[in-house]
N, C-alpha and C positions, 0 to 999 in steps of 0.2 A: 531435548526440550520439547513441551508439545505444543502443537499447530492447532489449534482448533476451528473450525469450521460448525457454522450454522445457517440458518434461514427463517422468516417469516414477513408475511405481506399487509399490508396496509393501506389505506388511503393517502399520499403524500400531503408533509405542512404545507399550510399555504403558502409558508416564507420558501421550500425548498422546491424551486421547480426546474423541470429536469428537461434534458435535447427529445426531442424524437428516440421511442422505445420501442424497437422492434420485437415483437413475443404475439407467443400465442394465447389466447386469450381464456380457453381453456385452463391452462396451467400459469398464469401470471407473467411468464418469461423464459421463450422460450426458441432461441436463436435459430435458423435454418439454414443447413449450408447450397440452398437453393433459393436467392435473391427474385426468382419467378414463380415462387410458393404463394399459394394467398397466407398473405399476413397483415395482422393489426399492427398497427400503428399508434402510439400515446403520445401526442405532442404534450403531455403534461396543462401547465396553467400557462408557460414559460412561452418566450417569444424564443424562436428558432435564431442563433446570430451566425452560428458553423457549422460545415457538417464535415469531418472530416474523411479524405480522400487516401489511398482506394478503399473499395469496400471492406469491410474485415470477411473473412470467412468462419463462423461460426459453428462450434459442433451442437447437436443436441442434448438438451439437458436432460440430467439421471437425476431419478427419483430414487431418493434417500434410503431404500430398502435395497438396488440395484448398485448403490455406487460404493459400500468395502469387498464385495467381488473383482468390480471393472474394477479397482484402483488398485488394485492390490496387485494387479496384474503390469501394470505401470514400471519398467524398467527405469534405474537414476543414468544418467550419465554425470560424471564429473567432467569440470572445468580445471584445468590446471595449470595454473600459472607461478613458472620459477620465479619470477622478479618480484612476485607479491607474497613469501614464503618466511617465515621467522619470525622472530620475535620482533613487536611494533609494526606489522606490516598485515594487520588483521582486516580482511574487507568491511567497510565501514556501510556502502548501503550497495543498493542492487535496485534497478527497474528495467523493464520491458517499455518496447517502442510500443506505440499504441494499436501497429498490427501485427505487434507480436515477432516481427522477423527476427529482432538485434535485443539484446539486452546487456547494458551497462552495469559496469561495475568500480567501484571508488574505493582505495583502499587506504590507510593509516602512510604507506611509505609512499605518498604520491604518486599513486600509478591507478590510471583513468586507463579502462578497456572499455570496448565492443566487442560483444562474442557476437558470431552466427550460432543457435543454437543447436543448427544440424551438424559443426562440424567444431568439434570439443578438441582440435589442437591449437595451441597458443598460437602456431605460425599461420592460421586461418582468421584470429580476431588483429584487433587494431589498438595502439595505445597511444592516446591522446596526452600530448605533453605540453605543458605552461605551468601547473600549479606546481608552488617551489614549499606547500607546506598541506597537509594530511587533507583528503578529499572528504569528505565529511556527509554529504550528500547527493544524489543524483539523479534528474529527473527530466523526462520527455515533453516536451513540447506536445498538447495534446491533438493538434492539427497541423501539424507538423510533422512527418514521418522521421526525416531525418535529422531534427532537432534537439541535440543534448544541452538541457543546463548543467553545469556543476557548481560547487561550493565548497571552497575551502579554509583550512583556519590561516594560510596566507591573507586573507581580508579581503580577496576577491572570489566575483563571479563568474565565470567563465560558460559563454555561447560556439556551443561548436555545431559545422554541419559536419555528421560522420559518413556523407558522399564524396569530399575531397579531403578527409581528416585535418579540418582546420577549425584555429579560432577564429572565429569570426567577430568577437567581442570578449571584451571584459571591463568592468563593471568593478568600480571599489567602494566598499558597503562601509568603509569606516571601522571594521572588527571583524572577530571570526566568526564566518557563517558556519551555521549548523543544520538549517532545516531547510528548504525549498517546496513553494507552494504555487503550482499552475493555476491561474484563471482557464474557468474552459475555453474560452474565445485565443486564450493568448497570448491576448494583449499588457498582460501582468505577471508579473515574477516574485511572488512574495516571499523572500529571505527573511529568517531567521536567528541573531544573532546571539553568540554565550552570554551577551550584556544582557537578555531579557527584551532586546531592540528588535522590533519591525521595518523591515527596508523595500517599498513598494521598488519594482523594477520596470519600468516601463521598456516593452520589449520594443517597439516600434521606433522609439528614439536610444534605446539603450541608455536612459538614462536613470539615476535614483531618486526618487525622492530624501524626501528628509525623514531619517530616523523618527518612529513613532517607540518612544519608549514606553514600555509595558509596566504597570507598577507592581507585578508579580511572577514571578521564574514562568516564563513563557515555552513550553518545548514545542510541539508540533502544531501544525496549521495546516487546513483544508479549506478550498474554499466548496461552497452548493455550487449545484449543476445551473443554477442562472446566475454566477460569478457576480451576484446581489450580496452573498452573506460570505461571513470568512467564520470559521470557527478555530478558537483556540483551546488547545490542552493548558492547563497552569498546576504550579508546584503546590496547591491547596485542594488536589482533587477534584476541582470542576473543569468545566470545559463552558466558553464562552463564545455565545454566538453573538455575533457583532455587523451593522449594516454595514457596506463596502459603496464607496471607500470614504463616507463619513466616521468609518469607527464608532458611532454611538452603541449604546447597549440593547438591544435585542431581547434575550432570554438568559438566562443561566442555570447548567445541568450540575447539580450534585452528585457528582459521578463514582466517585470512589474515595476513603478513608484515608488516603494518601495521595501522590502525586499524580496525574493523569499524564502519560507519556506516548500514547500513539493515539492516532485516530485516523478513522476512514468511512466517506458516505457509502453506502451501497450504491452498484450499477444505476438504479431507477431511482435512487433519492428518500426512498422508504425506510429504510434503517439504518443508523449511526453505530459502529464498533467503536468505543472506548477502553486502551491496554490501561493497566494501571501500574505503578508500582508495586501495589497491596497483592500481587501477582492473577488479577483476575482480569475477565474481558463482560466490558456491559454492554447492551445491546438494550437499543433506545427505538421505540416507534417514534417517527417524526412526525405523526399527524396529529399526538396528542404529549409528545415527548415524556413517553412514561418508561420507562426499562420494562423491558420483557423479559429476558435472560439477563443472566449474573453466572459465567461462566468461571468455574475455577484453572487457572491454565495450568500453572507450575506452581514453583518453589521462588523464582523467581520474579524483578518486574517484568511486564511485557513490553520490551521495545517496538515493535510491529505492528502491527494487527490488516487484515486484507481479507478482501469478499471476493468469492470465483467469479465468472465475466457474469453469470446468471442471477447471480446475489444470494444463491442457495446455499452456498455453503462459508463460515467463516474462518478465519487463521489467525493465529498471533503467535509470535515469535521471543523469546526474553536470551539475555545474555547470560545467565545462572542455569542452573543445575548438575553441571560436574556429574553426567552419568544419571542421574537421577532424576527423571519426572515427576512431578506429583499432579496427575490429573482429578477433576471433577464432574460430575454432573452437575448439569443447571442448577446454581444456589438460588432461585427468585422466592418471594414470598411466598409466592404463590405454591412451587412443587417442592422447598426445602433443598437437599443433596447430601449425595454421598460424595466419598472418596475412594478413589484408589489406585496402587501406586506401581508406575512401571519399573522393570528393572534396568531400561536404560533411558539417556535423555529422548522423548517424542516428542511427534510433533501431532496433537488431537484435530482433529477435525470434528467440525460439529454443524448440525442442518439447523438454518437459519428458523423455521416456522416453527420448531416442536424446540429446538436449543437440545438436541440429542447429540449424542457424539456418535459418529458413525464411523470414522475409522481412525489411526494411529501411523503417522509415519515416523519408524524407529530411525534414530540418531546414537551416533555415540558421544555427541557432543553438542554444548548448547547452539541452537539457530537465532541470533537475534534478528538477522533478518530475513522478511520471508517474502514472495513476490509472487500472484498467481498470475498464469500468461493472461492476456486479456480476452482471448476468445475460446479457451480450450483447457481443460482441467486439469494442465502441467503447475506443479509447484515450483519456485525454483528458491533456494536459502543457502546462505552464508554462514560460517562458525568453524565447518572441520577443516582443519589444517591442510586438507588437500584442496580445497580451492572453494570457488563455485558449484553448485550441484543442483542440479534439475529432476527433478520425477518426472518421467514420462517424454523426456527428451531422446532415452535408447532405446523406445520400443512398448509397446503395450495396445490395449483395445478403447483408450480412452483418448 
């Protein structure tokens, strides 16, 4: 199945404002793994409320003509785990801690892991146990290192710290949770339910609000980098941004001809990926919220969709293809597109400013979901029957 990847820069909305942005100013964004480098600083429009601790250590970013050499070079390590292996026991999502060290995995037979990603034996990660029905979701705490939420169709949510592997909470939503959405500060947990229900979480009392029912098939949720705005994917194709936590109506993006199922802001708050069912990936400027690219990914919807830590490049991920990708070049109004089709399922990557695709990670099976580390240009996705699997986890120049 393919991964697509892109990039392009802009002015950020005035509604999306973003933490402190480390980059060079030269090239838009552009990390240094020297904290004593002169570097710019973009506090955004946005008031500073966290920063989270310790620092990341960041690689340098590759320009788009440099980066299907260096990635190509990019060994996978698998993850492999017997107890999550067979049939109904499919891993359901995957995220990265937010410096990258651990990265969580939630699978169909109820089995909640932490990998170390340097060391790929089962008897080196950790499996977190309470949820007695299919994990569904799973996501990091964004100032919080060692903070897992999860969600499952048991009807709870579960707070772990994976320093003593314990719960530390849980949390009952009323229904089966499906999706999970950080505020950047952290102070919010916003679940997801198959009822089309919104369930704020308040982290600091561990408490719920009252279900905010959706009056349309609600799937994923994101909130902006000043945890002001929430955006929803819905079953009619659009995507709705909403003020937080009045929920009044905001804007509304026509996004695609069918259902709208993934989404993700970029790094700096400048660009919106939207997966669709219709099997493409849009890509929205948020300064004036017009699509720039119109990506064709598969055959498939796209469940996924993720920006590298730099926001140059983009990915989405779908649960279809059976062997078979059908990738695209940028459909926009603007450049038209072609087609054309690999002979097994990839994963495309494409540069976010031109919407070119620059390289291809071959699959032999569909990746629904995909996860780029947060500071460095590892992939990591889910789907083949051997486990977990990472690019760039066993070695490479990137």
């Amino acid at each position: 199945m393919p991964l697509a990847l892109v990039g392009s820069w802009s002015t950020v909305h005035n509604i999306i404002e973003s933490f402190p942005t480390i980059y060079y100013s030269n090239t838009g964004y552009e990390p240094n793994d020297s904290p004593e480098s002169d570097l710019d600083v973009d506090y955004g429009a946005g008031l500073v409320t966290s920063i989270m601790a310790p620092a990341p250590q960041y690689r340098r970013s590759v320009s788009k003509e440099r980066f299907p050499s260096l990635y190509s070079s990019l060994r996978t390590q698998v993850y492999n785990d017997p107890a999550a292996r067979g049939p109904g026991s499919a891993l359901r999502s995957i995220a990265w801690n937010p410096t990258g060290t651990l990265i969580a995995t939630g699978s169909a037979s109820r089995i909640l892991r932490v990998w170390n990603p340097e060391k790929a034996s089962v008897k080196n990660s950790t499996e977190l146990k309470g949820h007695t029905g299919a994990i569904e979701c799973v996501a990091w705490n964004p100032i919080v290192e060692a903070q897992l939420a999860s969600c499952s169709t048991d009807g709870t949510v579960r707070l772990w710290d994976v320093r003593s592997n314990a719960s530390i909470a849980e949390v009952k939503i009323g229904g089966e949770g499906l999706t999970l959405a950080w505020a950047p500060d952290g102070d919010v947990l916003m679940v997801g339910r198959r009822d089309d229900c919104l369930v704020p979480i308040h982290t600091g009392t561990m408490t719920a609000s009252d279900p905010l029912q959706q009056p349309i098939q609600t799937n994923q949720t994101t909130f902006s980098h000043s945890g002001r705005e929430l955006f929803l994917t819905t079953g009619d194709g659009r995507v709705k941004i909403l003020d937080y936590p009045s929920m009044t109506s905001l804007h509304t993006l026509n996004a695609h001809t069918s259902a709208c199922c993934a989404i993700e802001l970029c790094p700096r708050g400048k660009n919106l990926a939207v997966g669709g069912s219709d099997a493409l990936i849009s890509l929205w400027d948020t300064t004036d919220w017009v699509c720039r690219h119109t990506l064709g990914e598969g055959i498939g919807p796209v469940r996924s969709v993720g920006f590298s830590f730099d926001g140059s490049f983009v990915a989405g991920g779908s649960d279809e293809g059976n062997g078979i990708g059908v990738v695209g070049r940028p459909l926009s109004s603007n450049n038209g597109g072609d087609q054309r089709v690999a002979n097994k399922s990839s994963h495309e990557q494409a540069h976010v400013e031109t919407g070119e695709y620059v390289h291809t990670i071959q699959t032999f099976h569909p990746a629904p979901c995909i996860a780029w580390h947060p500071h460095r240009y590892w992939m990591a996705y889910c789907g083949d029957p051997m486990g977990l699997k990472i690019v760039g986890a066993a070695g490479g120049s990137l």
